[in-house]
C-alpha positions as CSV (number, residue, x, y, z in Angstrom):
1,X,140.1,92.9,-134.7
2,X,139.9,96.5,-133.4
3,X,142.8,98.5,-133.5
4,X,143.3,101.4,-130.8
5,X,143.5,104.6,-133.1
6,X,140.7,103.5,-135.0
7,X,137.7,106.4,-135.3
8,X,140.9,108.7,-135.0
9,X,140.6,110.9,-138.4
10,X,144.4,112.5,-139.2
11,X,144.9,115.0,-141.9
12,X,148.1,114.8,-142.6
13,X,149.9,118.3,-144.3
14,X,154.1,117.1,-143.9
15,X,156.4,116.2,-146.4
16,X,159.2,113.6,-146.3
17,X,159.8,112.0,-143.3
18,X,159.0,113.3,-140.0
19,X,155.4,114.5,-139.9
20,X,154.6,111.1,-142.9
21,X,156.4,108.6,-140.2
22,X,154.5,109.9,-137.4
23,X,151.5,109.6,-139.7
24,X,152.6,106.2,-140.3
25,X,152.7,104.8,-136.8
26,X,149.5,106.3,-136.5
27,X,147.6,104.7,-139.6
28,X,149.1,100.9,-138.3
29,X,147.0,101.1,-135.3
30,X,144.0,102.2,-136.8
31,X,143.6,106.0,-137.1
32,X,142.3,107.1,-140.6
33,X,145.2,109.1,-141.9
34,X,144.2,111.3,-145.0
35,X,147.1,112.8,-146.8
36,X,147.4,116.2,-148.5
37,X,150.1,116.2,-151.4
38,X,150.8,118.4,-154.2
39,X,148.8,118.3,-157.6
40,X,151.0,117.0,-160.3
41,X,154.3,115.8,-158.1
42,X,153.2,115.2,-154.7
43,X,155.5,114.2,-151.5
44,X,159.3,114.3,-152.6
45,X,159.5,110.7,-150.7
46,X,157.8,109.3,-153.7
47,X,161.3,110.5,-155.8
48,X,163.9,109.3,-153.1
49,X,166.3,106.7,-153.1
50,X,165.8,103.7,-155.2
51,X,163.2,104.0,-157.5
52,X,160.7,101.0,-159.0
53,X,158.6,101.8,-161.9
54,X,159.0,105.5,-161.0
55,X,157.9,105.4,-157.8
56,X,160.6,104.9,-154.4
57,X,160.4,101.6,-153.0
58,X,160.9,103.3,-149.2
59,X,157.1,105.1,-150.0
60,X,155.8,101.7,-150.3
61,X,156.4,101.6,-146.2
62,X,156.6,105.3,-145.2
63,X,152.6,105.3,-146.8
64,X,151.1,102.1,-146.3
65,X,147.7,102.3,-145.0
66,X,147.1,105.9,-146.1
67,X,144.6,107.7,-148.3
68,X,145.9,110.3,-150.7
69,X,144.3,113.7,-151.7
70,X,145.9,115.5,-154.0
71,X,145.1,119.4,-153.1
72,X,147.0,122.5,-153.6
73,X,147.5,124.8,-150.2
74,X,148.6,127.7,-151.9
75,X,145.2,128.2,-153.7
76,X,142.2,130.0,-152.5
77,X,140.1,126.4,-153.0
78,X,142.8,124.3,-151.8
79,X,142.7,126.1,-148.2
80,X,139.0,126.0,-147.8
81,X,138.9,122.9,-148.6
82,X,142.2,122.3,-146.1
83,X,139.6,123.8,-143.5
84,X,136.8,121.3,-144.0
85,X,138.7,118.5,-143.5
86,X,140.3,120.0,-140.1
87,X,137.0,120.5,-138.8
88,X,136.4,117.0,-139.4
89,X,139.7,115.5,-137.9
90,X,141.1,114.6,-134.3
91,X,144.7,115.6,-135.6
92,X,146.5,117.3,-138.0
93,X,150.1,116.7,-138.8
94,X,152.4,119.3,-140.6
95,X,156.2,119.7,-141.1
96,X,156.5,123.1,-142.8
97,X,158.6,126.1,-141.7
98,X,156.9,128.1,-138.9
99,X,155.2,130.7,-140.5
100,X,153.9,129.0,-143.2
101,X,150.5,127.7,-142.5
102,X,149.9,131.1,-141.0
103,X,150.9,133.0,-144.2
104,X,147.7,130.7,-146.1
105,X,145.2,131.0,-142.9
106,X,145.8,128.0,-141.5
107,X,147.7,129.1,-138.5
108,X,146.7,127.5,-134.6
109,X,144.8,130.4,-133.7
110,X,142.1,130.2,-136.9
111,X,142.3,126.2,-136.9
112,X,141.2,126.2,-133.1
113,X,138.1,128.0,-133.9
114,X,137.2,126.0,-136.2
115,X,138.0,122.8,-134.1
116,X,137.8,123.5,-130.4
117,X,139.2,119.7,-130.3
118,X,141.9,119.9,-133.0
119,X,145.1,118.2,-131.9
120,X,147.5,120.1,-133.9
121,X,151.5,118.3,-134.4
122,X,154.2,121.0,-135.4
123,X,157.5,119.2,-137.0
124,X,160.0,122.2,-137.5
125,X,164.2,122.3,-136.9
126,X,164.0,124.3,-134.3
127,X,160.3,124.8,-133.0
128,X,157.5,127.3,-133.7
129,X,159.3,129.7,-131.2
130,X,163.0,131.4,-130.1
131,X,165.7,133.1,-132.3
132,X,166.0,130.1,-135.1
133,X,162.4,129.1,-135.5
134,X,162.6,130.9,-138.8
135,X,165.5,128.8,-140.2
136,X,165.2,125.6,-142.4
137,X,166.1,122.5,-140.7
138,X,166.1,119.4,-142.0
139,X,167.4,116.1,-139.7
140,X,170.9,116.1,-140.2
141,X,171.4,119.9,-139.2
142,X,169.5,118.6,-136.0
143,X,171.8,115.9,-135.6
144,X,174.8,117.9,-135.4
145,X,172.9,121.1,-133.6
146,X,171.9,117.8,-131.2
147,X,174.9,116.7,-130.6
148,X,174.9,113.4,-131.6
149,X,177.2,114.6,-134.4
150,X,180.1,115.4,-132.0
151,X,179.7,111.8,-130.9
152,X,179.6,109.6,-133.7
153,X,183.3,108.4,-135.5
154,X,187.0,107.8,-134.6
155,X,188.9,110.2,-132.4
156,X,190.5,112.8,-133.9
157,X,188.7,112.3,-137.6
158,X,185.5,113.7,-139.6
159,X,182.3,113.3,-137.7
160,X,180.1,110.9,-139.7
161,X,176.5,110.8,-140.3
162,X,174.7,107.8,-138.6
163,X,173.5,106.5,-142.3
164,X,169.5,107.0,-142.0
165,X,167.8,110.1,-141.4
166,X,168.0,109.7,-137.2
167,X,166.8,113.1,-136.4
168,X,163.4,112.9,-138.7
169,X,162.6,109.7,-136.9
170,X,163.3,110.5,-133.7
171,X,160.9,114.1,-134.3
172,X,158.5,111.4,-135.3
173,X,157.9,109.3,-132.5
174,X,158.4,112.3,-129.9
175,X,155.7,113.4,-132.4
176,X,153.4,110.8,-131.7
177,X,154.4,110.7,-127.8
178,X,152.6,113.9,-128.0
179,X,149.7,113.4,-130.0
180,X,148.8,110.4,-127.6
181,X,148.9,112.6,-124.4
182,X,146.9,115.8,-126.2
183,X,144.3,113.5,-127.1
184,X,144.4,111.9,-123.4
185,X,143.8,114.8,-122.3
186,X,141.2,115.9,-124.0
187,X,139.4,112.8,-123.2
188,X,140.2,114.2,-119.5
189,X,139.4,117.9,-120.2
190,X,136.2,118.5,-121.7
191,X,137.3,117.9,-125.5
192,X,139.8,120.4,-125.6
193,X,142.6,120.3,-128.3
194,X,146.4,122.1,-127.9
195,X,149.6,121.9,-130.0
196,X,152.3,119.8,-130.0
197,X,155.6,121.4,-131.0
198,X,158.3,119.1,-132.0
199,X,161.5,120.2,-132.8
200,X,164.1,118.1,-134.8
201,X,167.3,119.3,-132.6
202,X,164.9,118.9,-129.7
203,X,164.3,115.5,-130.2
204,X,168.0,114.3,-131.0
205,X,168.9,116.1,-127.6
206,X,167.3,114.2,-125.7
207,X,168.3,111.0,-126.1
208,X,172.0,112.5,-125.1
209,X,171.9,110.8,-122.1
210,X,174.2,112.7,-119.2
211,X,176.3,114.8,-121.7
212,X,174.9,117.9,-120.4
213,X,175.0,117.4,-116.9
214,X,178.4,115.7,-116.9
215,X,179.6,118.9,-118.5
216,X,177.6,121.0,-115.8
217,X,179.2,119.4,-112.7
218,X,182.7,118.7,-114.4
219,X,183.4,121.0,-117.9
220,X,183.4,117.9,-119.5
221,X,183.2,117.6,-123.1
222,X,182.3,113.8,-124.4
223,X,184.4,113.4,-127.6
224,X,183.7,110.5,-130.4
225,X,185.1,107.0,-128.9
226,X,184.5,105.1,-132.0
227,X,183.0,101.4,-131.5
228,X,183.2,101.9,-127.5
229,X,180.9,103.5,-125.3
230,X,182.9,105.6,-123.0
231,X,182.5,105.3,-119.0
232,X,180.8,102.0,-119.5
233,X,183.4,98.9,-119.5
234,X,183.6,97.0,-121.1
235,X,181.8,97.9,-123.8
236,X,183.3,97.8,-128.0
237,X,184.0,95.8,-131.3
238,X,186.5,93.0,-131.2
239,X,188.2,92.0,-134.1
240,X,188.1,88.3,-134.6
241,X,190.3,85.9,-136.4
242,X,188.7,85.9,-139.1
243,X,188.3,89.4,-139.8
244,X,184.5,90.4,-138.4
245,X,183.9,91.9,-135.0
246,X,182.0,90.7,-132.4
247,X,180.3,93.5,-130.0
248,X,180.8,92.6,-126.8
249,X,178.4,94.0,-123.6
250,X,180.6,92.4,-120.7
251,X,180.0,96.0,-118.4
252,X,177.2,94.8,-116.0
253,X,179.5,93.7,-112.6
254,X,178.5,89.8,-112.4
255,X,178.7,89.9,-116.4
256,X,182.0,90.8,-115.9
257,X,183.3,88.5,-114.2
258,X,181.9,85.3,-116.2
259,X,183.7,87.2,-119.4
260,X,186.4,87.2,-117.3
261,X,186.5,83.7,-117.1
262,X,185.5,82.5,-120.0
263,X,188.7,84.3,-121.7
264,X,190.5,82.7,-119.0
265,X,191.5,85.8,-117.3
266,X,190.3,85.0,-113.6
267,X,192.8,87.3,-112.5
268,X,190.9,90.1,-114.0
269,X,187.6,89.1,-112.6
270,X,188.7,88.8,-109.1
271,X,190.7,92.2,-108.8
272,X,188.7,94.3,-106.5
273,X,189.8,97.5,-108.6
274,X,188.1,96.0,-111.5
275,X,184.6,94.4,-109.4
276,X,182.8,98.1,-110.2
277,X,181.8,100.1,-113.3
278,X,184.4,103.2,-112.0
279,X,187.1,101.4,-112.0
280,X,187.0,99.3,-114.8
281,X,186.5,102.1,-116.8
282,X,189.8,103.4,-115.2
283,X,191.7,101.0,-117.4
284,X,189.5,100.2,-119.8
285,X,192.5,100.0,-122.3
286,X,194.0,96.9,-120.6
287,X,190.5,94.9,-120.3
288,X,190.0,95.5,-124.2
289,X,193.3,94.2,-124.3
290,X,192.5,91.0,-122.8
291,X,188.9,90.7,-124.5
292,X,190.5,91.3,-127.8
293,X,193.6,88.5,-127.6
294,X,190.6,86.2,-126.9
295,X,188.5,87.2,-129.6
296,X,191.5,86.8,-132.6
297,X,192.1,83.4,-131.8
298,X,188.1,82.6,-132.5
299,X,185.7,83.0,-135.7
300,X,182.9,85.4,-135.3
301,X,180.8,82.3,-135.3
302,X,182.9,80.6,-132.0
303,X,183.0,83.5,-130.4
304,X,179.3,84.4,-130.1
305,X,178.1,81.0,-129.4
306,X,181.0,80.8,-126.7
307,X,179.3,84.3,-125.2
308,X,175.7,83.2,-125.7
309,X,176.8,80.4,-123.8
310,X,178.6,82.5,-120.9
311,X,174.8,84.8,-121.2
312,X,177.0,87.6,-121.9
313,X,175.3,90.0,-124.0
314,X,176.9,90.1,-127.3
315,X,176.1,89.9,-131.2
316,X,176.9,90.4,-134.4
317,X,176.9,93.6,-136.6
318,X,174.2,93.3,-139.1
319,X,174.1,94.4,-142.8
320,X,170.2,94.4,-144.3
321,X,171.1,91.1,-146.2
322,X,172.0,89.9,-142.3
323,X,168.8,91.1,-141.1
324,X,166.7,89.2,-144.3
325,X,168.1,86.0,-143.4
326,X,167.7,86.3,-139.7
327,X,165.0,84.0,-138.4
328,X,164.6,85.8,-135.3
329,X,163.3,88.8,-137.5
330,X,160.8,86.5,-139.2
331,X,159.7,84.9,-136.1
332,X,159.1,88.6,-134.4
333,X,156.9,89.8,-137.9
334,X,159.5,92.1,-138.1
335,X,159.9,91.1,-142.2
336,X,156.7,91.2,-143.8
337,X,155.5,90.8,-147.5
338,X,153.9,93.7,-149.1
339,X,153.3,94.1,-153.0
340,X,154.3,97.3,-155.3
341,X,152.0,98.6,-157.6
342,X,152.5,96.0,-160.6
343,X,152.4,92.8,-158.4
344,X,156.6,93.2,-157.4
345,X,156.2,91.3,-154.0
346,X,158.6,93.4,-151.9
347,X,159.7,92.8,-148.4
348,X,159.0,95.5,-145.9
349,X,159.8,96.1,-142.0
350,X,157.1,95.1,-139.6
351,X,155.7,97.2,-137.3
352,X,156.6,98.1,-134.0
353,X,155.3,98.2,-130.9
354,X,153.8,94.8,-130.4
355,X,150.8,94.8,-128.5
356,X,149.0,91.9,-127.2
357,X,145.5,92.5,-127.9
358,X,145.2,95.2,-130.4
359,X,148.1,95.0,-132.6
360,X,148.8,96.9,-135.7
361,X,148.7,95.9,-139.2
362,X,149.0,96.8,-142.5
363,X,145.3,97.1,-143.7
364,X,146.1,98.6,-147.5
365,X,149.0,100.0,-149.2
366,X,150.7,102.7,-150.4
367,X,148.1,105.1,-152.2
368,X,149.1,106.4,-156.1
369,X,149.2,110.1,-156.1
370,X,145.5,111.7,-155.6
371,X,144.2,108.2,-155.9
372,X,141.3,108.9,-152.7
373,X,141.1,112.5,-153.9
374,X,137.1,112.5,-155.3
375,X,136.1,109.8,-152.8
376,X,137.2,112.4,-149.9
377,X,136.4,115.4,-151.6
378,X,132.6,114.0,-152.6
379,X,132.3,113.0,-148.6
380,X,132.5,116.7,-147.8
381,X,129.4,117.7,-150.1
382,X,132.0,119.2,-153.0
383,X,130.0,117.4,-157.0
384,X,131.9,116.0,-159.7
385,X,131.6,119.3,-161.8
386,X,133.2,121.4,-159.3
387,X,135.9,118.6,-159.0
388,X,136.5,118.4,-162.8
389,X,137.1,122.0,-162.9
390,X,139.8,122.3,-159.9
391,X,141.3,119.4,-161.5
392,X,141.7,121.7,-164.9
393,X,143.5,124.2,-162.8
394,X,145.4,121.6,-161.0
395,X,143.5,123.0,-157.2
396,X,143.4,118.8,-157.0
């Protein structure tokens, strides 16, 4: 089966996680995503997190249906060859500090003449413009510099870290957002490429919701409400009797009410100061009050089938061993089998989205450092000798 991207050709320059997950997405549905690494150590991913054989069992997914070239961009080879493969691609992916493609002539304005039709992603922190484009960023400064640090924990205690790299991912998709509209339109405007600048604090801003404009029109600053979700009631974590917590959606008006009464608090369901979002959230304290009594006189278990029951939005909070077991997760291909590079068979996510007719898939795996390096290098016209002696210098 056909997959969208495929006869898309992406060169892929970033490090880590941003730019490689929005090569990622890419290379499920089809695009043939070439990937530039170091000589001799190549992307850092490879070394992060928990290790098999050597090699970082997350790389097995951040990589998967990838071809590796190992090439070195600060040599005088490594960027000519850099340039035949751009004028051979659709996109090019990179996550470096601004600047730094420039400073090895590789910058927008020399790439564009080679490729009129080049659709050029920029990961940075802050963007390849304004007073801070020339700082390092990495996700977690962008979460904070987002706001979503402000937001996350209990009042009055340390901010926390949400416990993945949120702000990297986020970059990524908004990345590939924009790599799907520049190539739309230059399938609408005569073949014409452009940039797409993605910044990391950019991309964590703007899933904040009405934080700004709420503090526009009333100065107000939204402060970390722990496991609730403030001005939306009810809405939290209730503790049940036997220890776990059951999250709890009840905040929709009609949904409400049939909480309300399957906790056998009619009274609550019926007051007209409670029938609306505003004033619920008004005394949010007291309706927790009454959702939680209910929920400590009931197992987790008794509690969500009771709600399922009621069709009140609600659900357990998952740990990964949660998520292995879960059928629903199976049922969705959200758990697939993939193998490392002795045989381990390892279980990996799925992908995501799921389209009907051309979905994605996971055509080969995760590529051993420089492992398509001669087969892409001999495509572009460059003979074994030539290969042999860059490799001696470690150019590849």
């Amino acid at each position: 089966m056909q997959r969208p991207l495929e006869g898309i050709r992406v060169l892929e320059m970033g490090q880590l996680i941003a730019g490689p997950f929005a090569g990622k997405m890419l290379a499920e549905f089809g695009a043939d995503v070439i990937k530039i690494e170091p000589p001799g150590t190549g992307d850092p991913l490879r070394k992060w997190r928990l290790l098999h054989e050597g090699t970082s069992v997350w790389w097995v997914v951040q990589s998967r249906n990838k071809k590796s070239v190992s090439l070195d961009l600060r040599s005088t080879e490594g960027q000519e060859v850099a340039r035949r493969l751009i004028a051979q691609s659709d996109v090019l992916i990179e996550n470096f500090r601004p600047g730094t493609l420039e400073n090895w002539g590789l910058g927008w304005d020399e790439l564009r003449q080679i490729n009129p039709g080049l659709v050029m992603l920029r990961v940075s922190g802050y963007g390849q413009s304004g007073p801070y484009r020339d700082r390092p960023g990495f996700g977690v400064v962008a979460e904070a510099m987002g706001g979503l640090r402000h937001l996350t924990g209990e009042p009055g205690r340390t901010p926390v870290r949400v416990g993945i790299s949120l702000g990297d991912s986020l970059a990524a998709l908004h990345g590939v957002i924009g790599i799907l509209l520049a190539l739309r339109h230059r399938e609408q405007q005569g073949g014409l490429g452009q940039v797409v600048d993605v910044a990391l604090y950019e991309s964590v801003f703007n899933m904040m919701e009405s934080l700004l404009p709420e503090y526009a029109v009333f100065g107000t600053v939204r402060q970390p409400a722990g496991s609730s979700l403030p001005g939306i009631a009810p809405t939290n974590a209730y503790k049940c009797r036997d220890g776990k917590y059951a999250l709890i959606a009840g905040n929709g008006d009609s949904i409400f009410r049939r909480l309300m009464e399957l906790i056998d608090r009619p009274d609550l369901g019926i007051d007209p100061a409670l029938a609306q979002n505003d004033g619920r959230v008004k005394q949010v304290e007291r309706i927790d009050a009454a959702i939680g009594a209910w929920t400590a006189q009931l197992s987790l278990d008794d509690v969500l089938a009771a709600l399922n029951e009621a069709k009140i939005p609600a659900g357990r909070i998952y740990d990964v061993a949660d998520i292995a077991a879960d059928p629903h997760y199976r049922a969705r291909d959200m758990i697939l089998n993939a193998e490392l590079p002795d045989g381990t068979s390892v279980q990996v996510p799925g992908i995501v989205p799921k389209l009907s007719e051309t979905p994605g898939a996971i055509a080969h795996p995760a590529p051993a450092l420089g492992e398509h390096t001669d087969e892409v290098l001999a495509e572009l016209g460059i003979d074994a000798d030539t290969r042999a002696a860059w490799r001696s210098r470690n150019v590849i």
